[in-house]
LOLUMMAR-446698 format. One record per residue: residue number from 1; residue in three letters; chain; z, x, y of N, C-alpha, C in turn. Coordinates in steps of 0.2 Angstrom, whole numbers, plus 5000, padded with zeros to 4 digits. Layout:
<nodes>
nr: NUM, rest: ALA, kette: A, n.z: Z, n.x: X, n.y: Y, ca.z: Z, ca.x: X, ca.y: Y, c.z: Z, c.x: X, c.y: Y
...
</nodes>
This chain:
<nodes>
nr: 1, rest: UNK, kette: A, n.z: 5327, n.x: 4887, n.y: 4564, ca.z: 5321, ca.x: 4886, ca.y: 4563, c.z: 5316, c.x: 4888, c.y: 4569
nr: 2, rest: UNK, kette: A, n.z: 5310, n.x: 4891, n.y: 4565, ca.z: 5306, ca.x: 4890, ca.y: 4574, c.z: 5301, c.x: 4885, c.y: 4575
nr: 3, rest: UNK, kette: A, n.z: 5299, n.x: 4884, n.y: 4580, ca.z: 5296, ca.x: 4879, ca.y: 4581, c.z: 5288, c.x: 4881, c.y: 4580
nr: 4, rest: UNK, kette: A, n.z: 5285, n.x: 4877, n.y: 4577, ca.z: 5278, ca.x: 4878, ca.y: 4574, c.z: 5274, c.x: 4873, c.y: 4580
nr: 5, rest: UNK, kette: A, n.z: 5268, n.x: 4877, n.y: 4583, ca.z: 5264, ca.x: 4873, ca.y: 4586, c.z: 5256, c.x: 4875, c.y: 4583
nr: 6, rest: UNK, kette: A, n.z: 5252, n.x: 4870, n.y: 4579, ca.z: 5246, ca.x: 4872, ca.y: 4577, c.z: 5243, c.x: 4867, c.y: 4580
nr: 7, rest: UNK, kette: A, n.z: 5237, n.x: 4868, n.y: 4584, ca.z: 5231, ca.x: 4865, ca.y: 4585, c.z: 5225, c.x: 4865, c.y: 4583
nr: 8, rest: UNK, kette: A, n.z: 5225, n.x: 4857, n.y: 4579, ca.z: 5220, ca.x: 4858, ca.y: 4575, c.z: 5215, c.x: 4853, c.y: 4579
nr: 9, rest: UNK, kette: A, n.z: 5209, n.x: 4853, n.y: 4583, ca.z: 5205, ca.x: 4848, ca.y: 4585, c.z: 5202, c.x: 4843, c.y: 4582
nr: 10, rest: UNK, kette: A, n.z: 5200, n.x: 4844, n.y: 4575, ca.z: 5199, ca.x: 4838, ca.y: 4569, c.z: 5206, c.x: 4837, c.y: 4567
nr: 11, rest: UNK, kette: A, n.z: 5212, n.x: 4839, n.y: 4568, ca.z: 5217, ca.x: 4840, ca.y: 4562, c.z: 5217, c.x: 4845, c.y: 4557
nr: 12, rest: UNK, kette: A, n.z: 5225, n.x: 4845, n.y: 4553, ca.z: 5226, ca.x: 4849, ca.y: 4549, c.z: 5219, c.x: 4850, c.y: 4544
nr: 13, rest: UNK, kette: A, n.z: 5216, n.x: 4855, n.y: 4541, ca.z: 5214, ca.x: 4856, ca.y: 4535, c.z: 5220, c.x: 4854, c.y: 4529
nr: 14, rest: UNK, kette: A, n.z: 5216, n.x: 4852, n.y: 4524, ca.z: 5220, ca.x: 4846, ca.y: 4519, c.z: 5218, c.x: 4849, c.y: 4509
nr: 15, rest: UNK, kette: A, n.z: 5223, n.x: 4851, n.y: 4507, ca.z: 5219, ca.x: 4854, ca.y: 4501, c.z: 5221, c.x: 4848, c.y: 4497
nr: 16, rest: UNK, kette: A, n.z: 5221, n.x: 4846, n.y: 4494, ca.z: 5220, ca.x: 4841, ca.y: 4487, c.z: 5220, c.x: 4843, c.y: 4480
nr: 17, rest: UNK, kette: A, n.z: 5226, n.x: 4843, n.y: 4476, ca.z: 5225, ca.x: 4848, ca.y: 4470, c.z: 5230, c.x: 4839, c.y: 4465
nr: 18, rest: UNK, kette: A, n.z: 5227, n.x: 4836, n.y: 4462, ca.z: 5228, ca.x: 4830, ca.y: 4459, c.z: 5233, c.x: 4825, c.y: 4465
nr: 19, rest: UNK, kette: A, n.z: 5238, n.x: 4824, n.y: 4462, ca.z: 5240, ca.x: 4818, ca.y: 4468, c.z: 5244, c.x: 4822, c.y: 4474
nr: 20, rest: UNK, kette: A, n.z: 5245, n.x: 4828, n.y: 4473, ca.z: 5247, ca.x: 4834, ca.y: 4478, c.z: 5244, c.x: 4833, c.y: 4484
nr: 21, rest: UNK, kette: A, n.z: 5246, n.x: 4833, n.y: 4489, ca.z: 5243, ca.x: 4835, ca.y: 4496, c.z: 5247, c.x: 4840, c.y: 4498
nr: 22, rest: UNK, kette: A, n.z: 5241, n.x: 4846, n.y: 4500, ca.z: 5245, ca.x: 4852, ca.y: 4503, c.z: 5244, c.x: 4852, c.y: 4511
nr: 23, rest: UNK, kette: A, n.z: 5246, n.x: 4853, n.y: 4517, ca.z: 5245, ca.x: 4852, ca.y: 4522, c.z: 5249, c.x: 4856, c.y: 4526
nr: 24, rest: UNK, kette: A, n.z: 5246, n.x: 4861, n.y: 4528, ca.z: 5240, ca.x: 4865, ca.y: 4530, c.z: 5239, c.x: 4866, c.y: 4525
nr: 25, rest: UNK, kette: A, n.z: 5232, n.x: 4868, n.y: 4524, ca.z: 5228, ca.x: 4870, ca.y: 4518, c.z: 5229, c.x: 4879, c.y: 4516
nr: 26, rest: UNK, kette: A, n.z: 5236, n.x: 4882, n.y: 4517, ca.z: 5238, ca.x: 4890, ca.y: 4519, c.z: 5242, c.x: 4890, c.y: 4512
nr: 27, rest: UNK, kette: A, n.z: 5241, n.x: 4894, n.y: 4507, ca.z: 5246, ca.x: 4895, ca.y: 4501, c.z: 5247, c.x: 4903, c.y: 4503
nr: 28, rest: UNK, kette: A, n.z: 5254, n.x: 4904, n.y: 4500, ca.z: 5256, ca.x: 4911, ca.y: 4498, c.z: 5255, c.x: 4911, c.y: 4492
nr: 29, rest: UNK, kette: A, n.z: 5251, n.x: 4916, n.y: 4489, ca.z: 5250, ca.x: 4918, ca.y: 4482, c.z: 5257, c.x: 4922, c.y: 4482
nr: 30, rest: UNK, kette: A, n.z: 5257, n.x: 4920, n.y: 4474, ca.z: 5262, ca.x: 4924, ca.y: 4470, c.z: 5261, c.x: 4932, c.y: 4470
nr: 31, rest: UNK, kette: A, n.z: 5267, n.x: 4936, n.y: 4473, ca.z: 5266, ca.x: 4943, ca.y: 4475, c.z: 5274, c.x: 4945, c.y: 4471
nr: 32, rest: UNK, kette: A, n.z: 5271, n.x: 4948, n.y: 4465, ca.z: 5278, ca.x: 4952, ca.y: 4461, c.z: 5282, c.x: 4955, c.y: 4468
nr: 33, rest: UNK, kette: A, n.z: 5288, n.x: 4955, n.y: 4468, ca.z: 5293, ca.x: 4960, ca.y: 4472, c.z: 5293, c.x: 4957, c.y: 4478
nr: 34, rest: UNK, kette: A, n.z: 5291, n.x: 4952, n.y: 4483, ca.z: 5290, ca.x: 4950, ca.y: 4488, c.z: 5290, c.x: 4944, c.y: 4490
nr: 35, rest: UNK, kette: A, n.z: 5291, n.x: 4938, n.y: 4484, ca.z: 5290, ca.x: 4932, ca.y: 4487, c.z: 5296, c.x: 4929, c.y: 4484
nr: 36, rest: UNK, kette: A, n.z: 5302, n.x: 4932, n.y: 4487, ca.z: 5309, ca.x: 4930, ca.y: 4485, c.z: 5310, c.x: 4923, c.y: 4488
nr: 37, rest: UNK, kette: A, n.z: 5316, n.x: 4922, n.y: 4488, ca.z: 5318, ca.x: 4915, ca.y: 4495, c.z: 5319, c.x: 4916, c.y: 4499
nr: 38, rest: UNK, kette: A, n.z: 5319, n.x: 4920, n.y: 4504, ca.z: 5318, ca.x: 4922, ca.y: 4509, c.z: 5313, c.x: 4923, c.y: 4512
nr: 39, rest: UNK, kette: A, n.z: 5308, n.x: 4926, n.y: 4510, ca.z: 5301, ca.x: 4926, ca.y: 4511, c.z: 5297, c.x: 4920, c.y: 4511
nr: 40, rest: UNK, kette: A, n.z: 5298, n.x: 4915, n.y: 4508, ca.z: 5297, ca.x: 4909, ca.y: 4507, c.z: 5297, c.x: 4905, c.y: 4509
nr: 41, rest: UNK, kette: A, n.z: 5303, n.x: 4905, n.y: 4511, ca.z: 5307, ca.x: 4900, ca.y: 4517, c.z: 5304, c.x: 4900, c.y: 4525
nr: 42, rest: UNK, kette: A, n.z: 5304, n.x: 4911, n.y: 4526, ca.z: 5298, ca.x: 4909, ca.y: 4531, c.z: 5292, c.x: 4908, c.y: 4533
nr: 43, rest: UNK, kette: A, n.z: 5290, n.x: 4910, n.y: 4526, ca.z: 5281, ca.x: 4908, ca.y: 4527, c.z: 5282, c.x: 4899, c.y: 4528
nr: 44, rest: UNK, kette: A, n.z: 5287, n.x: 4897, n.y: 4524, ca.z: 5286, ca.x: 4888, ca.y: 4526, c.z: 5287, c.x: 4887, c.y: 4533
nr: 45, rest: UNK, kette: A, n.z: 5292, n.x: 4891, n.y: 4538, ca.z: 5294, ca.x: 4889, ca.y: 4544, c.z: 5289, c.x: 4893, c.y: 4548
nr: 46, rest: UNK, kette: A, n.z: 5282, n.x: 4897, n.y: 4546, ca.z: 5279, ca.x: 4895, ca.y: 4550, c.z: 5271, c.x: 4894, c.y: 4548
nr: 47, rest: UNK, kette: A, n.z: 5271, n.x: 4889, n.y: 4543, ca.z: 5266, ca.x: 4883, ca.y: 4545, c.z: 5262, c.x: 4885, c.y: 4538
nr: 48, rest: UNK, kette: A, n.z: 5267, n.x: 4887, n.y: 4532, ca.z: 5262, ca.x: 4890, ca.y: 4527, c.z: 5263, c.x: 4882, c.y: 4520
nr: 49, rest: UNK, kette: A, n.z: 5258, n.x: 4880, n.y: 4520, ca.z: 5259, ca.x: 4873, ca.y: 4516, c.z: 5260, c.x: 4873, c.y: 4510
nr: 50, rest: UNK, kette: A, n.z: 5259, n.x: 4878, n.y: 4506, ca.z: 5260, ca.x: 4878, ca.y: 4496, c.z: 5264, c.x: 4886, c.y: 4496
nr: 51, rest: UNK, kette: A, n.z: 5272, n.x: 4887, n.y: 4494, ca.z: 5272, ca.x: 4894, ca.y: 4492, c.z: 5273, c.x: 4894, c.y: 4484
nr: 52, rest: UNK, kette: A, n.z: 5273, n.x: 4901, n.y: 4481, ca.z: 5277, ca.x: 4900, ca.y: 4476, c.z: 5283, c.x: 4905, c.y: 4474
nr: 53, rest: UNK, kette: A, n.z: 5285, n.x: 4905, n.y: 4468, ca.z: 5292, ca.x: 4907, ca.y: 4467, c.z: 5288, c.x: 4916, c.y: 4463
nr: 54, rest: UNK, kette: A, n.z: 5291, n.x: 4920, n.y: 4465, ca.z: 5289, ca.x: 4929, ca.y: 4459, c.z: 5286, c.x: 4927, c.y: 4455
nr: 55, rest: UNK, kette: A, n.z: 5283, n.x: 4931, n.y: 4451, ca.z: 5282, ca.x: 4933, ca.y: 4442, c.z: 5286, c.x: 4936, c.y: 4440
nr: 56, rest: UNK, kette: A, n.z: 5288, n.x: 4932, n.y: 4431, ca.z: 5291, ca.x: 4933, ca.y: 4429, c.z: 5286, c.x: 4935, c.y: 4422
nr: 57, rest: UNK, kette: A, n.z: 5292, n.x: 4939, n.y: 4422, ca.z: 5286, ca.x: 4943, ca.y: 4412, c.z: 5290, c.x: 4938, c.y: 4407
nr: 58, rest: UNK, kette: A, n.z: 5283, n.x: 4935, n.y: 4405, ca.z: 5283, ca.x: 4930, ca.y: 4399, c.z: 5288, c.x: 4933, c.y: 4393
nr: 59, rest: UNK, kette: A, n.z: 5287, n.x: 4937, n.y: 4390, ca.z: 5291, ca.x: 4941, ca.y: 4385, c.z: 5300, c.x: 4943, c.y: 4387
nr: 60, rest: UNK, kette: A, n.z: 5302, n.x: 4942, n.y: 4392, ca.z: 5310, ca.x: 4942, ca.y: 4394, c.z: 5310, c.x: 4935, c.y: 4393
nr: 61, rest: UNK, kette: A, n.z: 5308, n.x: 4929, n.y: 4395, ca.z: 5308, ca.x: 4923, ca.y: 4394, c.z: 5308, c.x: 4922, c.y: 4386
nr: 62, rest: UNK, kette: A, n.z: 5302, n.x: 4924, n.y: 4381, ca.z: 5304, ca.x: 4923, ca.y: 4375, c.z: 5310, c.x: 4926, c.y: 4368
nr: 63, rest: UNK, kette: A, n.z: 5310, n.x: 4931, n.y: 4373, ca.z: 5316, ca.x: 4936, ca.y: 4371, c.z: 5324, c.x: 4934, c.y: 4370
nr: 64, rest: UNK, kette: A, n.z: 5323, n.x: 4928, n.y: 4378, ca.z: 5331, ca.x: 4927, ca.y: 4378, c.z: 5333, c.x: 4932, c.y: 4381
nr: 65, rest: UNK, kette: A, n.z: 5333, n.x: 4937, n.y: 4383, ca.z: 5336, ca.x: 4942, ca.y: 4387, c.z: 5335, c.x: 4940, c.y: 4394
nr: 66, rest: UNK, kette: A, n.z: 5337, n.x: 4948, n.y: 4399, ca.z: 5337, ca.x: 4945, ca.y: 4407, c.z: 5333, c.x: 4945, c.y: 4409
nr: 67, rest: UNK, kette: A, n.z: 5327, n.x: 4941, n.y: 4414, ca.z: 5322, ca.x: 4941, ca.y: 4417, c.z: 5320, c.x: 4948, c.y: 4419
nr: 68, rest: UNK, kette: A, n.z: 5314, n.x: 4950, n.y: 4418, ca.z: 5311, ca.x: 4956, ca.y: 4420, c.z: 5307, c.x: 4953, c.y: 4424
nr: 69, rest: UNK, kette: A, n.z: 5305, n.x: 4953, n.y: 4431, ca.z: 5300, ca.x: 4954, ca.y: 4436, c.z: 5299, c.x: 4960, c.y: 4437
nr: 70, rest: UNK, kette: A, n.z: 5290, n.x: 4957, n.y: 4440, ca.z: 5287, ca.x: 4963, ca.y: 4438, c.z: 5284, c.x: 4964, c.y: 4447
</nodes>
């Protein structure tokens, strides 16, 4: 892993989304094709505080067939 050094002079910025604390306050939006587990893992290893997992198409889901991403 790398080492993260962030300086913040008040501290981290802090997002708050119900009993969630996000810290840093940095999300990677959901990006069809590019936000596999590896892309993930490094945005967390350098200092990204909420990721999430691809899109998936709702309809391969209701279908029972194989995941379509989109």
């Amino acid at each position: 892993m790398f080492p993260i050094s962030l300086n913040y002079p008040a501290g981290p910025p802090v997002i708050k989304i119900g009993r969630v604390t996000v810290v840093p306050a940095v999300a990677l939006a959901p990006m069809a094709g590019f936000t596999g587990h590896p892309f993930r893992t490094l945005a967390k290893e350098y200092g990204c505080g909420l990721v999430f997992s691809e899109m998936i198409h709702a309809r391969a889901l209701l279908q029972g067939g194989k995941y379509s991403f989109f």
